[in-house]
C-alpha positions as CSV (number, residue, x, y, z in Angstrom):
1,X,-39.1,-70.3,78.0
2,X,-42.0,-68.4,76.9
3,X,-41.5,-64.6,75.3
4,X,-43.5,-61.8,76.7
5,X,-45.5,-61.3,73.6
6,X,-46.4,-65.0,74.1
7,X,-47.3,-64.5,77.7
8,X,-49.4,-61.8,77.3
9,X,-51.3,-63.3,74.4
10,X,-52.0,-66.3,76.8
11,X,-53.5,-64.3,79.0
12,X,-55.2,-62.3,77.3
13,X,-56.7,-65.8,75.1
14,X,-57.2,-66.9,78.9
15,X,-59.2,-63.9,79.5
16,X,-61.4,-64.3,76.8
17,X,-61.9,-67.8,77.1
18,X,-63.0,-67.4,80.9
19,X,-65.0,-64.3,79.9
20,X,-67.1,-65.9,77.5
21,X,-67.9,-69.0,79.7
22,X,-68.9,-66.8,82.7
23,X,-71.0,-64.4,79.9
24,X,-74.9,-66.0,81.1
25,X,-73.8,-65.1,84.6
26,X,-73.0,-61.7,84.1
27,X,-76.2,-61.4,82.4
28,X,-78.0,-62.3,85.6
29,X,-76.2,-60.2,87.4
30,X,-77.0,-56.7,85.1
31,X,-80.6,-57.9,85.4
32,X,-80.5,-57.9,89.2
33,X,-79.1,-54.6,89.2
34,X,-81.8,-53.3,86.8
35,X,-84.4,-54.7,89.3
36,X,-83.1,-53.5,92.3
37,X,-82.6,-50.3,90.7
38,X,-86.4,-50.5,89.4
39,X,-85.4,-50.5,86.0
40,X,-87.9,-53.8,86.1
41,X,-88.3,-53.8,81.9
42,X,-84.8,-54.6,81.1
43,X,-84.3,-56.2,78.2
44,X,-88.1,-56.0,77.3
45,X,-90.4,-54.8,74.3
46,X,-93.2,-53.5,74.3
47,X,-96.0,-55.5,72.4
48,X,-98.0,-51.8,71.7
49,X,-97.4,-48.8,72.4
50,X,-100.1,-48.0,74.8
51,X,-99.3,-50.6,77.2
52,X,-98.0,-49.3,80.9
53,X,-95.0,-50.5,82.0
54,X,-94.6,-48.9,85.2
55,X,-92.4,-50.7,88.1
56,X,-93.7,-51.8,91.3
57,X,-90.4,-52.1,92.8
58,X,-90.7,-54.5,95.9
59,X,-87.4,-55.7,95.1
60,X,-85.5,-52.6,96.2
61,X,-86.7,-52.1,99.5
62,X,-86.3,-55.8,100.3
63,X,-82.6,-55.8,99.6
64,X,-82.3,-52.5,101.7
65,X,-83.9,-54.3,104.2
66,X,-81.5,-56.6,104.5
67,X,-78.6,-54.6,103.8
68,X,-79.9,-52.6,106.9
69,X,-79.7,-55.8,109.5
70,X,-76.4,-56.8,108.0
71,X,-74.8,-54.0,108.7
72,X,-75.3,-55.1,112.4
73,X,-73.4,-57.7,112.4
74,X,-70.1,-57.0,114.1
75,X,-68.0,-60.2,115.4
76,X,-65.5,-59.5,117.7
77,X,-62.2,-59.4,116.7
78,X,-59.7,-60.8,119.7
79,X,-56.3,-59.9,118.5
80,X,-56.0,-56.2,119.0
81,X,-53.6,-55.7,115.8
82,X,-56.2,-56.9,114.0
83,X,-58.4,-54.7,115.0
84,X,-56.5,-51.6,114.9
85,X,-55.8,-52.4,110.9
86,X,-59.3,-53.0,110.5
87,X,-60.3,-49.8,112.1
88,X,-57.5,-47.8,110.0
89,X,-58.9,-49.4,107.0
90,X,-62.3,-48.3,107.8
91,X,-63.3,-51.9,107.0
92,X,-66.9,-51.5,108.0
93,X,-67.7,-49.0,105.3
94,X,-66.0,-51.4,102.9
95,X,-68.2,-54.6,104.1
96,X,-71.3,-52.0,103.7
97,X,-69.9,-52.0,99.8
98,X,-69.7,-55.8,100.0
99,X,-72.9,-56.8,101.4
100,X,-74.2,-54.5,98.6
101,X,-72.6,-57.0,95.8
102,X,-73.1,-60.2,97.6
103,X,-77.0,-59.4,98.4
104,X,-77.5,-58.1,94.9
105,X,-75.6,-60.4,92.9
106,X,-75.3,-63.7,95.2
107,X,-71.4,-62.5,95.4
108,X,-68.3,-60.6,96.8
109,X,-64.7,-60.7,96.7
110,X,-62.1,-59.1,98.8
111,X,-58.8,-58.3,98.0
112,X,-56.0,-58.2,101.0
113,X,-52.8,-56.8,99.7
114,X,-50.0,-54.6,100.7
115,X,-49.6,-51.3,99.7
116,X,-46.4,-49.2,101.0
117,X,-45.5,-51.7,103.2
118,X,-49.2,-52.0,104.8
119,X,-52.0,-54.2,104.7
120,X,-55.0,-53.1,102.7
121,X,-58.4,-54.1,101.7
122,X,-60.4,-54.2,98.1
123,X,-64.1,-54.8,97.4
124,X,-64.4,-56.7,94.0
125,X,-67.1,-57.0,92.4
126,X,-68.2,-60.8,90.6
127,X,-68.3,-58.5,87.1
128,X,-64.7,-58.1,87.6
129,X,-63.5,-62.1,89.2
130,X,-62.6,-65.0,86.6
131,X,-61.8,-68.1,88.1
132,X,-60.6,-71.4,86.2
133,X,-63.7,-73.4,87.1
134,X,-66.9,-72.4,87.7
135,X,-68.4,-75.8,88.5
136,X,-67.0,-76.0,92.4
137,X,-68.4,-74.4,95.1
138,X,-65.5,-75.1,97.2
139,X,-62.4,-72.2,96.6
140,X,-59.8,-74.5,97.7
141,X,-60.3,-75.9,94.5
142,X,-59.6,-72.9,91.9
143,X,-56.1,-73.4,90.7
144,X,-56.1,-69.7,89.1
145,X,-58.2,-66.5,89.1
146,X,-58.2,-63.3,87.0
147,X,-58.9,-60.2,88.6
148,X,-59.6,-57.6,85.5
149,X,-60.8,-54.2,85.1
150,X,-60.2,-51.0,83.7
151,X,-57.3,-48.8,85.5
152,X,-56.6,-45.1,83.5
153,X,-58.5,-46.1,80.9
154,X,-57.0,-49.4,80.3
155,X,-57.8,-52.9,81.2
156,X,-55.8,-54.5,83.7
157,X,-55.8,-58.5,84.2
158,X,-54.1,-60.0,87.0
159,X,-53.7,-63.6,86.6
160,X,-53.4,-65.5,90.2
161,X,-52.1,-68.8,91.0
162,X,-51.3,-70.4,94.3
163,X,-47.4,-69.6,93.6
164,X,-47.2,-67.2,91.0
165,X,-48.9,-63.5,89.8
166,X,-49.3,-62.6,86.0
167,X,-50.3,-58.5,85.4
168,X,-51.3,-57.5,81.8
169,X,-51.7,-53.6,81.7
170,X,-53.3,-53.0,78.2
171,X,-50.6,-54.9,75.5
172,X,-48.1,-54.5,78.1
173,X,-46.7,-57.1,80.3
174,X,-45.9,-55.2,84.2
175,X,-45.6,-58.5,86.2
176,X,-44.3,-61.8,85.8
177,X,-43.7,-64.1,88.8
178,X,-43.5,-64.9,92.2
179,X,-46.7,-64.0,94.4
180,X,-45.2,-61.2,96.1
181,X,-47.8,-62.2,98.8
182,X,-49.7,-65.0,99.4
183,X,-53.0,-65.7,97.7
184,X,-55.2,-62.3,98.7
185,X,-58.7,-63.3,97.9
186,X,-61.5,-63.9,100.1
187,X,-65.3,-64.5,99.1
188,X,-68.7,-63.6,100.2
189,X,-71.6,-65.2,99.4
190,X,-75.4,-64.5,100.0
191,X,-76.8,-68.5,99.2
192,X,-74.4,-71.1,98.3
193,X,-75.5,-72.5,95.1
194,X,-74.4,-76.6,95.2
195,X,-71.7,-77.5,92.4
196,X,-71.2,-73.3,91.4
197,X,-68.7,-71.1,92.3
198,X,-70.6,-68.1,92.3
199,X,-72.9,-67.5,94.9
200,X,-76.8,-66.6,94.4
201,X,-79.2,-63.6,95.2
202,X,-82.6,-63.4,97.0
203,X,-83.3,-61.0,94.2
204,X,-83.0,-63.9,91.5
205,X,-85.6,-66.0,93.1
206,X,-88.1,-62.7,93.4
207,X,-87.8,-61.0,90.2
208,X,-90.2,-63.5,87.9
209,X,-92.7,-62.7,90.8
210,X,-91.9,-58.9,90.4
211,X,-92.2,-59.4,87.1
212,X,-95.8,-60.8,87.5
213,X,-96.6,-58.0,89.9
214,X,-96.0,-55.5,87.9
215,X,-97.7,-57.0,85.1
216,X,-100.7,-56.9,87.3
217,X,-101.0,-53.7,88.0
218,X,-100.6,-52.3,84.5
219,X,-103.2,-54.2,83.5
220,X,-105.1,-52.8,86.3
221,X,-104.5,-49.7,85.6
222,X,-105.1,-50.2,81.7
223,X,-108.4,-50.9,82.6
224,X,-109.5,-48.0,85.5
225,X,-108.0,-45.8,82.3
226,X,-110.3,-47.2,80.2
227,X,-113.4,-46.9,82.6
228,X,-112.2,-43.2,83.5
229,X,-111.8,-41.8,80.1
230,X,-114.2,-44.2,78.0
231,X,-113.4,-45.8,74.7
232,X,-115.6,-44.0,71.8
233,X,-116.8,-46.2,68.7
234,X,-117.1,-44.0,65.8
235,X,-117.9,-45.0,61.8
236,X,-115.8,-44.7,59.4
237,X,-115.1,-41.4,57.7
238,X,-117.7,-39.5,60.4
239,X,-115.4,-37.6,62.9
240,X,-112.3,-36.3,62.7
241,X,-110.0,-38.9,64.2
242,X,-106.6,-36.4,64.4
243,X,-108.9,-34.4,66.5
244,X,-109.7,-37.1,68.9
245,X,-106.5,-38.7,69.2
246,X,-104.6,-35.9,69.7
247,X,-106.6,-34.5,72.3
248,X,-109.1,-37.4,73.6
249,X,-112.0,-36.2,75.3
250,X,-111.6,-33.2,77.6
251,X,-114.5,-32.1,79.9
252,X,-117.0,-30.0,77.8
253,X,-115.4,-31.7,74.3
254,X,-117.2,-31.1,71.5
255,X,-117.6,-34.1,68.5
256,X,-118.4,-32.6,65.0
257,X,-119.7,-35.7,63.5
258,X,-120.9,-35.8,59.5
259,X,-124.5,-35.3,59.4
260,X,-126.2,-38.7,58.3
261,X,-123.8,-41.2,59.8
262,X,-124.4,-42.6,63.4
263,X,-123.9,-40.8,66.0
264,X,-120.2,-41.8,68.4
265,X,-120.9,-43.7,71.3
266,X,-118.9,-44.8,74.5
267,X,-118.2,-48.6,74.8
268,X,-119.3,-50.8,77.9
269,X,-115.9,-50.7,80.0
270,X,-117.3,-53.0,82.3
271,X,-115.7,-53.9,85.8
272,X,-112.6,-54.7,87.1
273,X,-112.6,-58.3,87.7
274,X,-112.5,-59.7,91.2
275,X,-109.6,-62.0,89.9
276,X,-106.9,-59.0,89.0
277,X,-107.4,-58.2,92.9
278,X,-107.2,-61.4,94.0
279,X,-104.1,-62.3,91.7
280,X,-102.0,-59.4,92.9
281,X,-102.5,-60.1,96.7
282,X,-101.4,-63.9,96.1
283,X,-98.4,-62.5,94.2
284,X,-97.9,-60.4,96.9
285,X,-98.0,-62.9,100.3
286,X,-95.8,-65.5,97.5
287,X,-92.9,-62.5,97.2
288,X,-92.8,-62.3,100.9
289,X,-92.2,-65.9,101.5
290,X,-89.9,-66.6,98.7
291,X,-88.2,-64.1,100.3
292,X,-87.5,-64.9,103.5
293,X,-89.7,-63.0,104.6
294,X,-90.1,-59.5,103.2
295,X,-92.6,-58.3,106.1
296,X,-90.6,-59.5,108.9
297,X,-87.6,-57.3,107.4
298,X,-89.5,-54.6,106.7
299,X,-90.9,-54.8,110.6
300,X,-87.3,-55.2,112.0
301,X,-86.0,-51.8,110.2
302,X,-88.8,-50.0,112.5
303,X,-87.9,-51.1,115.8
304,X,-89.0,-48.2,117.3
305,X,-92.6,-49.4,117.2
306,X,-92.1,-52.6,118.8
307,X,-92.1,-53.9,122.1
308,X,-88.8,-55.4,123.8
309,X,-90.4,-58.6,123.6
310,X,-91.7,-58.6,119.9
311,X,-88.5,-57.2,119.1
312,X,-86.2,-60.4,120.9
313,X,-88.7,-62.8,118.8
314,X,-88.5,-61.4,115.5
315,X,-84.8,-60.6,115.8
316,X,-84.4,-64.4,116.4
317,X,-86.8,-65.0,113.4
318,X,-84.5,-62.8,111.4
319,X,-81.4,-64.3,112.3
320,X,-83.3,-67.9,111.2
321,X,-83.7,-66.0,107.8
322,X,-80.4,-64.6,106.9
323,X,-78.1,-67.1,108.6
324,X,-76.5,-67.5,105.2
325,X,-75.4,-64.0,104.7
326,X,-75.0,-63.9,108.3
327,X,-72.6,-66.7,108.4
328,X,-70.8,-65.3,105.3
329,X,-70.1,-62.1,106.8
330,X,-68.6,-63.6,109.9
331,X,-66.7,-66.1,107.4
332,X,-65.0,-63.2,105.6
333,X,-64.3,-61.3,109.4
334,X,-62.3,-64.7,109.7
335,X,-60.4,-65.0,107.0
336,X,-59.4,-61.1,106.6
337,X,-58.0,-61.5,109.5
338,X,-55.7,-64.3,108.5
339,X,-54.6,-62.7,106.1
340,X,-53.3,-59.3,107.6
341,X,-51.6,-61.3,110.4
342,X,-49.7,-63.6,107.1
343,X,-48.9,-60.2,106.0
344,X,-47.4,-58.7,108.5
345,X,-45.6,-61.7,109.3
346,X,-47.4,-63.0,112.5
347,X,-48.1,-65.7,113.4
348,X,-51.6,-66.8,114.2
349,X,-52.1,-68.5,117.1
350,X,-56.2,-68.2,117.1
């Protein structure tokens, strides 16, 4: 029989172990958040100083987009207890939460315990889920999953089986055994990735196209600067560069130059070429259909400008396009509801 200094080191080895193995993952996951967030230079250096990096962000308003239309979706809940504890739980606010995580990051979990006696319902994020295998896409097939994150200041890991519930509260061992309910976790996904068991994002597949995008139109604008304010060629040792540099050339500047050398001249800036134009609408109509269709979104968040009949066609467009987040949402409706009827002990006859 094992101590409780040996559990806890097992776990917490366990922890580790699953941590590291999930780490690229998580790193996806940040950079979708920067993204969506328009922090679209995460991670990145710049090559010289001068060179724009402003965002573009189409990734933002896509996700709100969708976020928008799945809020809609409501299936109807039969058994009225259900219902009730899903109302007193506020339940919709929570799956707002949730579509959030799963839209952003491809994933959600929630948690349906008991809490004095009473069903309740957690929104987990993927940053804070470690299952034993991240190679199935089925859950039936995790044997065990952590649940860890920080309570008071201290990290809490909560390691679940199928039969039995391990809680490590900083060095300190608070739970060993039994589940004292049955297995509370259900998942959401946006698009089921084959073989994985986390889910993926729409805003993976867009952001090397933002990325491009936003390239784009710094370079764009690199080069109005350049036509706008001029670049001046000077010879050496003639003018005084701290002057110039400092202050560039102001309307009405005047340029001391040493009598003798050749007088400063503005470069040819040239013309923006037809191909910058012509790459950034391209980049453009290929973010939309990667997508799913970023302009139909955008159109079906301002209903008020459309017919009844436009409306009825592109709300069953739409519900072509997100019938994998759609589906997901009405998965989780599901299975939340077998679970608060296991855990107030009634039987489900549905």
């Amino acid at each position: 029989m094992q101590s409780k200094k040996q559990i806890i080191d097992e776990v917490l080895a366990d922890y580790e172990t699953r941590k590291d193995a999930r780490k690229n993952l998580e790193s996806q996951w940040r950079t979708n958040l920067a993204f969506y967030h328009g922090d679209q230079y995460y991670g990145y250096n710049k090559q010289y100083f001068w060179q724009a990096t402003e965002s573009f962000n189409h990734i933002g308003p896509l996700v709100e987009s969708r976020l928008a239309l799945l809020a809609e979706v409501q299936p109807e809940i039969k058994d009225d207890l259900v219902k009730a504890v899903l109302t007193k739980l506020r339940f919709s606010r929570l799956l707002e939460e949730g579509n959030f995580w799963q839209e952003v990051t491809g994933t959600v979990f929630y948690k349906v315990t008991k809490q004095d006696g009473q069903p309740t319902i957690t929104v987990c994020s993927p940053f804070e889920i470690y299952p034993d295998k991240l190679d199935v896409s089925n859950f039936a097939e995790i044997k065990s999953l952590i649940h860890a994150k920080k309570v008071d200041d201290q990290l809490v890991i909560e390691r679940w089986t199928r039969d039995r519930l391990t809680i490590v509260k900083g060095n300190a061992l608070t739970y060993d055994g039994k589940l004292p309910y049955p297995f509370p976790f259900v998942r959401g996904t946006s698009e089921l990735a084959a073989g994985q068991f986390f889910g993926k994002s729409v805003v993976e597949r867009v952001i090397p196209v933002q990325r491009a995008y936003n390239a784009i139109k710094n370079r764009r604008a690199e080069f109005m600067s350049r036509m706008a304010c001029g670049v001046v060629a000077v010879e050496d040792g003639s003018v005084d560069l701290d002057s110039l540099e400092i202050d560039g050339l102001c309307p009405g500047k005047i340029i001391v130059y040493k009598q003798g050398c050749q007088q400063p001249k503005f470069m040819e800036a040239g013309v923006i070429p037809d191909e910058l134009t012509k790459e950034e609408d391209r980049l453009l109509n290929e973010f939309n259909t990667i997508s799913c269709g970023g302009d139909l979104l955008s159109l079906m968040t301002n209903r008020v400008t459309l017919g009844e009949g436009t409306l009825n066609l592109l709300n069953e467009q739409m519900k072509r396009q997100l019938r994998r987040p759609i589906q997901s949402i009405e998965d989780v409706y599901e299975q939340v509801a077998d679970k608060i009827l296991t855990l107030l002990g009634v039987e489900n006859e549905r």
